[in-house]
NUNUFI-88707 format. One line per 5 residues: their letters; for each residue x, y, z of N, C-alpha, C, O. Coordinates in steps of 0.05 Angstrom, whole numbers. Example, Ala and Ser with C-alpha at 12.3 -4.5 7.8 and 13.67 -1.06 7.14 Angstrom:
<pts>
AS	264:-114:156:246:-90:156:264:-66:156:285:-66:169; 257:-45:142:273:-21:143:258:1:157:268:23:161
</pts>
This chain:
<pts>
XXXXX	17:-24:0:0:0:0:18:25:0:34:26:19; 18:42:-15:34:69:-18:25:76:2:3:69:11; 50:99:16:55:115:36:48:138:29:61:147:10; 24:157:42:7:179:38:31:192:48:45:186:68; 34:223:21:54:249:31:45:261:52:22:266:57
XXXXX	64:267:63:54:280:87:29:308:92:12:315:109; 38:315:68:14:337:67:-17:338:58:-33:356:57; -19:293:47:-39:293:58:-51:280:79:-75:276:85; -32:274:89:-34:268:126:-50:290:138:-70:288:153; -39:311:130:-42:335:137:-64:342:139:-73:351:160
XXXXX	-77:339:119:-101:355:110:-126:332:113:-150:337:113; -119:317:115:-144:297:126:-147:300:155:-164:288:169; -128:319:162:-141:322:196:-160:336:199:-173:335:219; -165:354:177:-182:384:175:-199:394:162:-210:415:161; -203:359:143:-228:370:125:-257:385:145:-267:406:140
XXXXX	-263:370:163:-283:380:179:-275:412:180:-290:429:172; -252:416:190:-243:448:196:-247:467:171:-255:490:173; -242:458:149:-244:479:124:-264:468:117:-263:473:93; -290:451:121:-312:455:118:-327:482:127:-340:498:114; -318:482:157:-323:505:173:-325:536:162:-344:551:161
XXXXX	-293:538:155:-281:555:149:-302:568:127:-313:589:131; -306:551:97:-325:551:72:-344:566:84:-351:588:77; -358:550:112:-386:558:110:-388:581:128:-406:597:129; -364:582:144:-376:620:159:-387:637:144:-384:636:119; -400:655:154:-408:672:148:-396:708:131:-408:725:118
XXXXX	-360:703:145:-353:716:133:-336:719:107:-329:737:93; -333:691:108:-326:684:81:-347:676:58:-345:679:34; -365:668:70:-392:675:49:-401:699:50:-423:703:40; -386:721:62:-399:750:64:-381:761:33:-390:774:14; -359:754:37:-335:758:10:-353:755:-6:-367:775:-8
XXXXX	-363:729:-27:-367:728:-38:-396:746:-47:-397:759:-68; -413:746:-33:-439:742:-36:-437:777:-35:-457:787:-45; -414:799:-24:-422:823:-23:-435:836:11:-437:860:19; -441:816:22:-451:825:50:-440:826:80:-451:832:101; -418:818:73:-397:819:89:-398:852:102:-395:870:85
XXXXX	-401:861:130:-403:893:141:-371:907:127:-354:890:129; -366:920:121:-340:937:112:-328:943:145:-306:952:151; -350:936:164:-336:951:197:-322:913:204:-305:908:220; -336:894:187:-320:870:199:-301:874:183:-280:873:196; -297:878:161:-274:867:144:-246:888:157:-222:885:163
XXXXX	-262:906:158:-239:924:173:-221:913:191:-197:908:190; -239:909:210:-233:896:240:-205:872:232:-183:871:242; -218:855:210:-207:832:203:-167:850:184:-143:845:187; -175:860:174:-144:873:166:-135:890:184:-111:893:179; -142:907:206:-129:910:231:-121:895:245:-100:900:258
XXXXX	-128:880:246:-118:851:269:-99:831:246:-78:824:256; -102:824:225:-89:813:201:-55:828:203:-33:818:198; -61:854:212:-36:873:203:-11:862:232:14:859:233; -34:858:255:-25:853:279:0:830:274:25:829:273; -29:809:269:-19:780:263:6:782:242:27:771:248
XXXXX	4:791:226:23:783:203:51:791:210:70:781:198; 54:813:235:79:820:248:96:796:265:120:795:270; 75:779:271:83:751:294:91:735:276:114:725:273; 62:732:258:72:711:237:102:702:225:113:681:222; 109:730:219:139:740:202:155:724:220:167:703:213
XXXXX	156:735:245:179:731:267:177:693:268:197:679:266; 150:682:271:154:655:273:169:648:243:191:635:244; 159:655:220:170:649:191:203:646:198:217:627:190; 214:671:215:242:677:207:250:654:227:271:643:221; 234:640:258:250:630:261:253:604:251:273:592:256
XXXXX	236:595:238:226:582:217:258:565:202:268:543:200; 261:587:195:284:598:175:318:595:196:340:584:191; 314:602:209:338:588:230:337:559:236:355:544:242; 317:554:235:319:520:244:315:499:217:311:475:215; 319:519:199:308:492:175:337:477:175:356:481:189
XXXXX	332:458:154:353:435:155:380:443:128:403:434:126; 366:461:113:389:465:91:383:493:85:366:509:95; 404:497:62:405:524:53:385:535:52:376:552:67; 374:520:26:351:531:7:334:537:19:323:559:15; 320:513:47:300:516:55:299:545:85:278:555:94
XXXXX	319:548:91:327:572:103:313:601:92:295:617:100; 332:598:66:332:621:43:296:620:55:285:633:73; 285:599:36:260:600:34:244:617:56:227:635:54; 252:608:71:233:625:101:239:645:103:221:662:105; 265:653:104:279:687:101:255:695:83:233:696:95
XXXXX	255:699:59:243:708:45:215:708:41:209:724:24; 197:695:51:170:685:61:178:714:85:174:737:76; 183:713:102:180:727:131:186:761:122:176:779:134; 205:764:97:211:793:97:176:804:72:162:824:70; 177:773:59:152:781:42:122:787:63:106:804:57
XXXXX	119:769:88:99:779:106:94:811:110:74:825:107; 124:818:118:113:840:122:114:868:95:106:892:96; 124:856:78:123:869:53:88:875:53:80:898:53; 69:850:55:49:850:50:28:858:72:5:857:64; 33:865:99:22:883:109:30:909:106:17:927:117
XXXXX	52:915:91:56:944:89:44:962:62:43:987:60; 36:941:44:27:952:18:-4:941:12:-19:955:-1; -13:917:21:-40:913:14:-58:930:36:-73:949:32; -51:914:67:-67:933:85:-61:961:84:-82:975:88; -40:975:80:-52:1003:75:-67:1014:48:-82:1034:49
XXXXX	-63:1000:26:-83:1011:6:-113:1004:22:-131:1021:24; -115:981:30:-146:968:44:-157:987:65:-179:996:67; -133:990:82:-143:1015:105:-149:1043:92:-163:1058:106; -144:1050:77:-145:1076:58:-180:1075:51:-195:1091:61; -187:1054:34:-207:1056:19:-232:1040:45:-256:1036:40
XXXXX	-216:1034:77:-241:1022:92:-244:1046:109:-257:1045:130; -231:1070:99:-226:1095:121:-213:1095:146:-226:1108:164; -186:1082:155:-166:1080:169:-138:1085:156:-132:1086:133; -125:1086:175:-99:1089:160:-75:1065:180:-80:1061:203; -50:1052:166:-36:1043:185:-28:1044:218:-27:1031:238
XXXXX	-21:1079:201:-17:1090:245:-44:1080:259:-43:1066:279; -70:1089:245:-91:1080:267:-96:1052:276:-102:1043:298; -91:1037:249:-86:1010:263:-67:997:271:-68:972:274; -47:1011:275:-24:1005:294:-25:1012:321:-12:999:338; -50:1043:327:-64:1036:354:-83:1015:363:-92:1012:386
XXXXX	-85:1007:350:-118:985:350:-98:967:373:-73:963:372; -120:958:396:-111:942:414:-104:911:395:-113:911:372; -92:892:403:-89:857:394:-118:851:404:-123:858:427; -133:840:392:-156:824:395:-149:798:411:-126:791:415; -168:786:419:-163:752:440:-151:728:420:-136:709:426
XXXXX	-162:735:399:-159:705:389:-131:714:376:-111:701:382; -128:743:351:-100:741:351:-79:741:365:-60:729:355; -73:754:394:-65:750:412:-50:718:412:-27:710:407; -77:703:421:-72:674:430:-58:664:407:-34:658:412; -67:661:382:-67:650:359:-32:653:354:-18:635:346
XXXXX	-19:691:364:9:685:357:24:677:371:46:669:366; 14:679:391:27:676:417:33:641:415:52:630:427; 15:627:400:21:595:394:37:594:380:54:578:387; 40:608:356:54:600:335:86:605:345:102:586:347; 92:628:351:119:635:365:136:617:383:160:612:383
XXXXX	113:607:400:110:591:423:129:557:417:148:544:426; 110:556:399:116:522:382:134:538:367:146:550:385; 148:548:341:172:564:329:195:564:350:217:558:341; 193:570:377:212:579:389:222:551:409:245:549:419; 201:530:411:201:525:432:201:482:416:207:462:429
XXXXX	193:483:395:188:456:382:213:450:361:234:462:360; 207:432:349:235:423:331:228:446:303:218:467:311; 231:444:274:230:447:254:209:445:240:197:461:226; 201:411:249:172:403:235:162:408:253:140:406:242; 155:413:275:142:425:291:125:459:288:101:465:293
XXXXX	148:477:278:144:502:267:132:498:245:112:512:240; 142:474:224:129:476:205:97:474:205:83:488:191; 89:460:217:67:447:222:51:469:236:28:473:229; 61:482:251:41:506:259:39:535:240:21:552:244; 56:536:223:59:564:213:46:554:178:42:572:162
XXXXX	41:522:169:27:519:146:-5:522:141:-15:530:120; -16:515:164:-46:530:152:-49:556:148:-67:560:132; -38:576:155:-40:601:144:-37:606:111:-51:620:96; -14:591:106:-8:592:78:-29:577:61:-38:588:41; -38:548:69:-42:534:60:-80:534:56:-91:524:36
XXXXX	-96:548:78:-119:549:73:-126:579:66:-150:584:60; -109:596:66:-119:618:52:-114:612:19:-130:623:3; -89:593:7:-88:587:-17:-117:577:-34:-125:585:-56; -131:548:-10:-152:537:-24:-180:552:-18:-201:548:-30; -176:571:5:-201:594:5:-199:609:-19:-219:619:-30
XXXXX	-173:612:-29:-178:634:-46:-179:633:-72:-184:651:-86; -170:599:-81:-185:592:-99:-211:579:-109:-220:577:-132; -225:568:-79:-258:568:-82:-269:597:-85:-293:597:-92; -258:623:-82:-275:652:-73:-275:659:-97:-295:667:-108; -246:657:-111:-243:671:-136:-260:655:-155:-271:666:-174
XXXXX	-263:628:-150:-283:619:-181:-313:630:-175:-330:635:-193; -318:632:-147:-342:646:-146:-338:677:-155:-352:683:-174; -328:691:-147:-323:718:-151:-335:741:-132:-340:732:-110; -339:761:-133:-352:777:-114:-358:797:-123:-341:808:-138; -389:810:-116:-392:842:-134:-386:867:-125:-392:890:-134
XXXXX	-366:855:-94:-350:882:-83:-324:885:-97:-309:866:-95; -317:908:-113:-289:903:-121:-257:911:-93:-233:913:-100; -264:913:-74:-255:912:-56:-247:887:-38:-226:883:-26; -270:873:-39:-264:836:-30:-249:824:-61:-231:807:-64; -261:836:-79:-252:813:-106:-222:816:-106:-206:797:-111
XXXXX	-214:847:-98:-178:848:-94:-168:829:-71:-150:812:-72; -183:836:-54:-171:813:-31:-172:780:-43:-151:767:-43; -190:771:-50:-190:749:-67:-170:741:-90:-158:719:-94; -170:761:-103:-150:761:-128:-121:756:-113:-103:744:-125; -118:763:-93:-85:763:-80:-76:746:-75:-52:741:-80
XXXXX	-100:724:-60:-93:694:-53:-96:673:-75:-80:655:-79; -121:677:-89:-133:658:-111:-110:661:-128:-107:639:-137; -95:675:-136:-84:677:-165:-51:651:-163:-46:638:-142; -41:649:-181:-16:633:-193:5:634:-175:17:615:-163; 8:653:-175:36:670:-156:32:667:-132:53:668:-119
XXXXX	9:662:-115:3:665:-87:12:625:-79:26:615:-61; -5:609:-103:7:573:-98:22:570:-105:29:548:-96; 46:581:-126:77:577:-126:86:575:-99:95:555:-88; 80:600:-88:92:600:-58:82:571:-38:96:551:-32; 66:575:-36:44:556:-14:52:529:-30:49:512:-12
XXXXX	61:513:-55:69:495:-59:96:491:-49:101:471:-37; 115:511:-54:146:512:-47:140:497:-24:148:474:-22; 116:515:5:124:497:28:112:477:28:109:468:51; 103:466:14:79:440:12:112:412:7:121:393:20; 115:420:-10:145:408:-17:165:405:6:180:385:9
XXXXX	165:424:18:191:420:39:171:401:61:182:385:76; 136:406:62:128:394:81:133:364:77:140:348:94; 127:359:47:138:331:45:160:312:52:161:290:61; 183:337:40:211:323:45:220:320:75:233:301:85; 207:347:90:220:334:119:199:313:135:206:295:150
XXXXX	170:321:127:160:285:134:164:263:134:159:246:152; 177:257:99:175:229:93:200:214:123:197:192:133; 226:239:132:245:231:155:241:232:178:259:231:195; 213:232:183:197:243:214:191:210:229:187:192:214; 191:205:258:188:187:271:160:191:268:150:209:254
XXXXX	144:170:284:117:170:289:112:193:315:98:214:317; 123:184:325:126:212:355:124:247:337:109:266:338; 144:239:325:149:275:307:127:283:288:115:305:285; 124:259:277:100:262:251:71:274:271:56:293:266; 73:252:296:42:265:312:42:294:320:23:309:317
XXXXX	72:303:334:63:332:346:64:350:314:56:373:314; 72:338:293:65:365:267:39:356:271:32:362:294; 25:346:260:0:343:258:-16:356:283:-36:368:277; -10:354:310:-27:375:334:-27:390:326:-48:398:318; 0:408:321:2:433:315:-17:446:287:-33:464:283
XXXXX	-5:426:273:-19:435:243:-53:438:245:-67:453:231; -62:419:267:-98:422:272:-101:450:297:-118:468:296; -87:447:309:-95:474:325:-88:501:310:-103:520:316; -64:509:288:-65:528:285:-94:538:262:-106:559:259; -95:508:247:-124:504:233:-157:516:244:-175:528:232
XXXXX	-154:506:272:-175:526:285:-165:551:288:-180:568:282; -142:559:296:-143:584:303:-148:603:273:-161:624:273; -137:593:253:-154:606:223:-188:607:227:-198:629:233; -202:586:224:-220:591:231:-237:613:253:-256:627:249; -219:607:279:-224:630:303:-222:668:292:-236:688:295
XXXXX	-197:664:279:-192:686:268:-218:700:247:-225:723:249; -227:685:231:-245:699:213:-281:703:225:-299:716:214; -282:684:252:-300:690:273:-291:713:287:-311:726:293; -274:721:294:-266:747:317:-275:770:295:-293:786:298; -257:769:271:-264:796:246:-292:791:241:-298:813:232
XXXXX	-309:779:240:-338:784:235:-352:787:253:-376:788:247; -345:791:276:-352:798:309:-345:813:320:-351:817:343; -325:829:301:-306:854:313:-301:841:342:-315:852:360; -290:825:348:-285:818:376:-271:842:387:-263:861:374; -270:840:411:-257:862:433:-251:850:460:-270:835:468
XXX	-238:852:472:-234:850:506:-266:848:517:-284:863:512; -266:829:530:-293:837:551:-294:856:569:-314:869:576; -264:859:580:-257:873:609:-232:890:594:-218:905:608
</pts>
């Protein structure tokens, strides 16, 4: 019986999870046009947050990989994070009527908070495939969100840009590059190693999900 790649090990942990994900509300708000402009906001203020942690787990990412290339790779993933909170979210804050500085005041929300505070956590604190495993659903389910959104399309041309960013060619070049390294350093993983990628890889999976619940809830502090 052939030996399933690791990445679809991976992803059979979560079909239930990106079922989820499909059917919120605010990702059917994308498409459909009805999504509040005060959630989507919310959601690239807190995105801008996140994508600052994200970077830092990417880079350490990138210290612990096993070879050159795959180093390089994360370097460059982590300087492109924040490339891309510095040029998409501010055209987006522009046209949602905010600007960077203001959402650079914006408090951290609960779930982004928690959400980086994991990723860093396991990055700093787990092996390689360990990091890997927590920092790939980001890449990996905004790739296949955003090519279910884009074949639907949207009659906001403001979501259809956000769509167009992830859905397009250039966005799964990338998100395959790590699909590839997820393979190569699985196929060398113990059963012990293979299980904690896979925790990681399902919890940071909810926390995607959590994330696009908090932006359609404008979540906030209780206290």
């Amino acid at each position: 019986m052939p030996i399933m790649a690791t990445r679809d090990v991976l992803w059979s942990d979560i079909t239930g999870v990106y079922e989820a994900v499909l059917a919120h509300p605010f990702i059917a708000g994308l498409t459909d046009g009805t999504l509040p402009r005060e959630s989507f906001l919310h959601y690239v203020v807190q995105d801008a947050h996140y994508l600052r942690g994200y970077a830092r787990a990417l880079a350490v990412c990138a210290a612990k990989a096993p070879d050159v290339d795959t180093t390089v790779l994360f370097a460059e993933h982590a300087a492109g994070a924040i490339a891309a909170e510095r040029d998409l979210h501010a055209a987006l804050m522009g046209e949602l009527g905010s600007t960077p500085e203001a959402a650079a005041a914006e408090p951290v929300a609960p779930a982004t908070r928690a959400y980086v505070s994991y990723l860093l956590a396991t990055a700093h604190g787990g092996s390689f495939a360990e990091a890997l495993g927590a920092v790939l659903p980001c890449y990996w389910i905004y790739a296949r969100v955003g090519d279910e959104l884009l074949a639907a399309g949207s009659p906001d041309p403001l979501y259809a840009r956000w769509i167009a960013m992830y859905g397009g060619v250039e966005y799964q070049g990338v998100v395959d590059a790590v699909l590839d390294v997820t393979d190569r350093v699985g196929a060398g993983l113990s059963t012990g190693e293979l299980t904690r990628m896979r925790e990681h890889f399902v919890t940071t999976s909810r926390y995607e999900w959590m994330f696009w619940d908090a932006g359609y809830r404008r979540e906030q502090w209780p206290i």
